[in-house]
C-alpha atoms as one frame of an Amber mdcrd trajectory, in Angstrom:
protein
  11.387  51.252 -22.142   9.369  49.968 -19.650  11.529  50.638 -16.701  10.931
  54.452 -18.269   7.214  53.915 -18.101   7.197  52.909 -14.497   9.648  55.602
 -13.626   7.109  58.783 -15.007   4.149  56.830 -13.807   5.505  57.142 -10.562
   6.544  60.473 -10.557   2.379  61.263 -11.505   0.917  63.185  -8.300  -2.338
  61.915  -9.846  -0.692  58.327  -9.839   1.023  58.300  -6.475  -2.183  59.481
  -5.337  -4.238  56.278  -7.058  -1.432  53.849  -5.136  -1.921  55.091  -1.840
  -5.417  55.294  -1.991  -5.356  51.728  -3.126  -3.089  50.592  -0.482  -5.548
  52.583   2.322  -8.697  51.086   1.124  -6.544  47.371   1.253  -5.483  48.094
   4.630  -8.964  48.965   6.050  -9.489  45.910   4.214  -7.386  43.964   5.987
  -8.006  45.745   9.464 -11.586  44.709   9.113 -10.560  40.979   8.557  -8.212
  40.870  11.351  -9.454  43.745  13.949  -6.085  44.315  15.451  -4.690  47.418
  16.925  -1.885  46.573  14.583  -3.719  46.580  11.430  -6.110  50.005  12.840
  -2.756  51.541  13.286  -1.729  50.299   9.672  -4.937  51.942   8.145  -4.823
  55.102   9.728  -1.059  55.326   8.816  -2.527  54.248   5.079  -4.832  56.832
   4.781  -3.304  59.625   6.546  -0.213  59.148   3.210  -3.008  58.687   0.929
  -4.468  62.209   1.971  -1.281  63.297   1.697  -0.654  62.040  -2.129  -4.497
  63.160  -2.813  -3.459  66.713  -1.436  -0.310  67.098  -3.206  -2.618  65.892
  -6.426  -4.744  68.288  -6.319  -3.033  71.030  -8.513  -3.488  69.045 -11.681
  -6.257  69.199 -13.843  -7.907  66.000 -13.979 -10.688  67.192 -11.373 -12.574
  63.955 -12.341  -9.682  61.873 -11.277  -9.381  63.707  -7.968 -12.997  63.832
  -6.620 -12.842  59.502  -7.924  -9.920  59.530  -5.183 -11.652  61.302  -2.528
 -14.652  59.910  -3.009 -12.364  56.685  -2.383 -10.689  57.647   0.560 -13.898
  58.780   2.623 -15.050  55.476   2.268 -11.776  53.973   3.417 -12.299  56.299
   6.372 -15.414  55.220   7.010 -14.928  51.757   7.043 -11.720  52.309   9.448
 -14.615  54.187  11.980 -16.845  51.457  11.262 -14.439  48.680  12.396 -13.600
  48.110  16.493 -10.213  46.645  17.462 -10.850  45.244  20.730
């Protein structure tokens, strides 16, 4: 049962959308720890799939949920301007 749980979470837009806004805001994270061109490359990869999921999200109807994840992601973008990799 809770491989089954997993599965329909996963195929949520509203959830796939959650994950790779998580995983952008911990790679900015982690760029701004370690300034690497690596790790800026890593975060702009990150976000640029997380406004992909938040795009593809955007037909359902939890308009709360959505402006929570963009509200997220601007800040992740932010902080990736914010941070120099020299």
């Amino acid at each position: 049962m809770r491989d089954q749980q997993s599965t329909m979470q996963t195929q949520n837009p509203i959830s796939q959308a959650q994950n790779a806004v998580k995983s952008a805001k911990n790679a900015t994270a982690q760029m701004q720890s370690h300034p690497t061109v690596q790790a800026r490359t890593g975060a702009e990869n990150a976000i640029a799939q997380a406004e992909r999921a938040v795009a593809q999200a955007q037909t359902s109807e939890n308009h709360q949920a959505i402006a929570e994840l963009n509200e997220q992601l601007e800040e992740a973008r932010k902080q990736l301007n914010q941070t120099n990799t020299d």
